[in-house]
C-alpha positions in Angstrom: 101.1 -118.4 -55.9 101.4 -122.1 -54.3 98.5 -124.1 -54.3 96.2 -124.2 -51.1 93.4 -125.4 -49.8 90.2 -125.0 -47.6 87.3 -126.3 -45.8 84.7 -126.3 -43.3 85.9 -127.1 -40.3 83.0 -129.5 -39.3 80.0 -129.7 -40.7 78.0 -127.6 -37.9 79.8 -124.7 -39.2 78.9 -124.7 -42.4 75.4 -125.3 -41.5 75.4 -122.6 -39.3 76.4 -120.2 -42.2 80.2 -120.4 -42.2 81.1 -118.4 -45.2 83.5 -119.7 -47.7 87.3 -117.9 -48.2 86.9 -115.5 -51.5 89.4 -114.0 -53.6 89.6 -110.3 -51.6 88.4 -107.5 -53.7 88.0 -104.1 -51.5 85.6 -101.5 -52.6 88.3 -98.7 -52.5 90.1 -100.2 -55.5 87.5 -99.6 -57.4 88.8 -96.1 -58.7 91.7 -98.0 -60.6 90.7 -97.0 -64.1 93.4 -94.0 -64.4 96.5 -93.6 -66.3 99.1 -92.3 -63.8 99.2 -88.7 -64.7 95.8 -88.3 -64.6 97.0 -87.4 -61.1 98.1 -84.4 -61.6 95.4 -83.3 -63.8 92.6 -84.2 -61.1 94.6 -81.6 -58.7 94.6 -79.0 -61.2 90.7 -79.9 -61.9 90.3 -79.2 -58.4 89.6 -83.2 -57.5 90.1 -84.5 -54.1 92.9 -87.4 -54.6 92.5 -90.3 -52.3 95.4 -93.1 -51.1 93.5 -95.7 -53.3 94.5 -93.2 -56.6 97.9 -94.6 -55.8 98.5 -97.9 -57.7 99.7 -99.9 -55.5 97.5 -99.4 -52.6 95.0 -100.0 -55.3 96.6 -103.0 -56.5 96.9 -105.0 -52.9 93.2 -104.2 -52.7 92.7 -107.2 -54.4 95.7 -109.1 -53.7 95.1 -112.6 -51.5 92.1 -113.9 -50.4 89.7 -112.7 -47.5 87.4 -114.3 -44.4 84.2 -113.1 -43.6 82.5 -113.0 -40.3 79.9 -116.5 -39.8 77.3 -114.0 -37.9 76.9 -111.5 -35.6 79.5 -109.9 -33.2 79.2 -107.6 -30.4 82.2 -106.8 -28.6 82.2 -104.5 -25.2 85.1 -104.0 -22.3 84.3 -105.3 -18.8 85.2 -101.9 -16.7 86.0 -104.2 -13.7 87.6 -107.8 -15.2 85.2 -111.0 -14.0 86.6 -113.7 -12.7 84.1 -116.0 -13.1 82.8 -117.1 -16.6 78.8 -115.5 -16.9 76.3 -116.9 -19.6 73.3 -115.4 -20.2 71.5 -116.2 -24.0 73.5 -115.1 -26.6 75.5 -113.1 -23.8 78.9 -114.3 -22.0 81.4 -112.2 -19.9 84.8 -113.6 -18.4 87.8 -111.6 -17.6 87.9 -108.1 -19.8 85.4 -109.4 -22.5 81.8 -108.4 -22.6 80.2 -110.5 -25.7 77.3 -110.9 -27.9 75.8 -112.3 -30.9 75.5 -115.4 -32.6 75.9 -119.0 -31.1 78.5 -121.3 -32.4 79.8 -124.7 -31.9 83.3 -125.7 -29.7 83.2 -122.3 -28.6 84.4 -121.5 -25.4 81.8 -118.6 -24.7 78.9 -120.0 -26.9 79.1 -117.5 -29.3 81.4 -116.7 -32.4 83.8 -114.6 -30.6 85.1 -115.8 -27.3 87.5 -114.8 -24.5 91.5 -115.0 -25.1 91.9 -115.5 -21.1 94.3 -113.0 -19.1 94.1 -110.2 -21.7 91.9 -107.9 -23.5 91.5 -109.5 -26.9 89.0 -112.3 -28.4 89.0 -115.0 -30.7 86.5 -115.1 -33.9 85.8 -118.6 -34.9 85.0 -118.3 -38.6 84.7 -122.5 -39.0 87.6 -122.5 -41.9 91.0 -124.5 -41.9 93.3 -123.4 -44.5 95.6 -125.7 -45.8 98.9 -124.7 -47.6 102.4 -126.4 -48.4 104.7 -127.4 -46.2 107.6 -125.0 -48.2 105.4 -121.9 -47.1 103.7 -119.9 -44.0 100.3 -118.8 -44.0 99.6 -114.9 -43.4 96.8 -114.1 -41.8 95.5 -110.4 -40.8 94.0 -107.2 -41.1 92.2 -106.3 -44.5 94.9 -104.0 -45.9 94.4 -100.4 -45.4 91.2 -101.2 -43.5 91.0 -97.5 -42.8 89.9 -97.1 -45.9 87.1 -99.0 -45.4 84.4 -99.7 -42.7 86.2 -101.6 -40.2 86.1 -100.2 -37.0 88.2 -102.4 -35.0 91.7 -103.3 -34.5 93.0 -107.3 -35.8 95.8 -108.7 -35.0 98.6 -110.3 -37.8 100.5 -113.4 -37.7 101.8 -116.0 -39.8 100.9 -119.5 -39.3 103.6 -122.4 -39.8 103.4 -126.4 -39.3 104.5 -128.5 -37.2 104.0 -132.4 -36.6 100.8 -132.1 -35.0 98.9 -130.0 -37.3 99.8 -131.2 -40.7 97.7 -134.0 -43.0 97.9 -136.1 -46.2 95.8 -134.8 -49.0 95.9 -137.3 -52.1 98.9 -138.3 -51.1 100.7 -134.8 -50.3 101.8 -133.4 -46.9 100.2 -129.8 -46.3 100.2 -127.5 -43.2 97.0 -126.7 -41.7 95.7 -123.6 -40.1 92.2 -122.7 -38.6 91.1 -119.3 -39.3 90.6 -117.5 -36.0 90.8 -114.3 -36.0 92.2 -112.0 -33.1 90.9 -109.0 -32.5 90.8 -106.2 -29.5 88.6 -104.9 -27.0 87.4 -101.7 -27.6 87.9 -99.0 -24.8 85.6 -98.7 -22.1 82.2 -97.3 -22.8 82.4 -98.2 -26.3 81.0 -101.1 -28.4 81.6 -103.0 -31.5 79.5 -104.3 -34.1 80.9 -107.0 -36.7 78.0 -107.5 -39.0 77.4 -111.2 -40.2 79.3 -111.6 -43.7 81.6 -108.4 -43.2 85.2 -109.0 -44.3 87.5 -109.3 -41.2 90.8 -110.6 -42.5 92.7 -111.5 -44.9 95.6 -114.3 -45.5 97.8 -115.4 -48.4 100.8 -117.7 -48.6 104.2 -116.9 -47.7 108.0 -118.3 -47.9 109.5 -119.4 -45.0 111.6 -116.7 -43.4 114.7 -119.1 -43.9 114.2 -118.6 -47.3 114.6 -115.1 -47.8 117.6 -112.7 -48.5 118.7 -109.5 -48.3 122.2 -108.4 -50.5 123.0 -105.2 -51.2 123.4 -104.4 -54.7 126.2 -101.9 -56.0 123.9 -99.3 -57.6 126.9 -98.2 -60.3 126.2 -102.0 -61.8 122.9 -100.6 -63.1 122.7 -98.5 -66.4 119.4 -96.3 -65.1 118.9 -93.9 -63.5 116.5 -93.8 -60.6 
């Protein structure tokens, strides 16, 4: 994996409890002690087999690094969209977003999460640029398989590439930069979300660029196996 980088993205962030990027290590995996036919043994045992008993859901558990939430999050849907932005303490409404929680800084809201104008996601500021080479994209998304874990709402994925303006010399090298702000969506009317401060919300690694990837197809008679 290419070398990259991070760091508070001004010093109120970190004092305000910014957590730092971690290497990701979900709960679920922790079943990966097995040998793989101890599969079929738990079946005739009569033991319940889970996804994470499959190795390589297991192994992407703990594959790439992970973000955490800065603080509290409350997310609700506006039933009738405001047109006018409302702020109340620790409160602010415009458009589709109902939100609440913790204050932070260059926020348009106030808080940690703030309105994405014109549609019915946010943004979560989690005070972290990631830096990576210029050679690669930066992933960023969903903890994988977060159905298998507490997460109760839905993130968006991307990949992040450089341009001009947000690239930086670091001793001397080039890198790409990226701030980690995570997208996520309403929830449906009536309904609320909780992000607890410190919960894992996404999860990024480095990637090639797309215009380095290929795709042949291989004559399967050139290989002596058999599949």
């Amino acid at each position: 994996m290419p070398e990259i980088l991070w760091a508070f993205d001004c010093l109120e962030s970190k004092e305000m409890g910014a957590y730092p990027p971690s290497k990701i290590k979900l709960a679920y995996a922790n079943r990966l002690q097995k040998k793989e036919d101890d599969l079929p043994r738990a079946v005739d045992l009569g033991r319940e087999v889970h996804p994470y008993d499959c190795i390589p859901i297991a192994i992407i558990a703990n594959y790439g690094f992970s973000v955490r939430c800065p603080g509290t999050v409350i997310l609700e849907r506006n039933e009738t969209p405001l047109k006018e932005r409302i702020f109340y303490e620790r409160k602010s409404a415009f458009g589709k977003a109902c939100i609440q929680g913790d204050e932070w800084p260059n926020s348009d809201s106030g808080l940690i999460a703030s309105w994405i104008s014109g549609s019915e996601y946010v943004k979560i500021q989690t005070g972290i640029i990631v830096f990576f080479p210029l050679d690669y994209y930066l992933y960023q998304g969903p903890i994988p398989n977060a159905c298998l874990t507490n997460n109760q709402f839905e993130v968006m994925a991307g990949i992040e590439h450089g341009n001009q303006t947000r690239q930086t010399y670091i001793d001397n090298d080039l890198y790409n930069y990226a701030h980690l702000n995570i997208i996520v969506r309403l929830p449906p009317l009536n309904t609320k979300i909780t992000i607890e401060k410190g919960e894992e919300i996404a999860w990024f690694f480095p990637v090639l660029k797309s215009t380095k990837l290929t795709l042949n197809k291989l004559d399967i008679t050139k290989i002596k196996k058999d599949f």
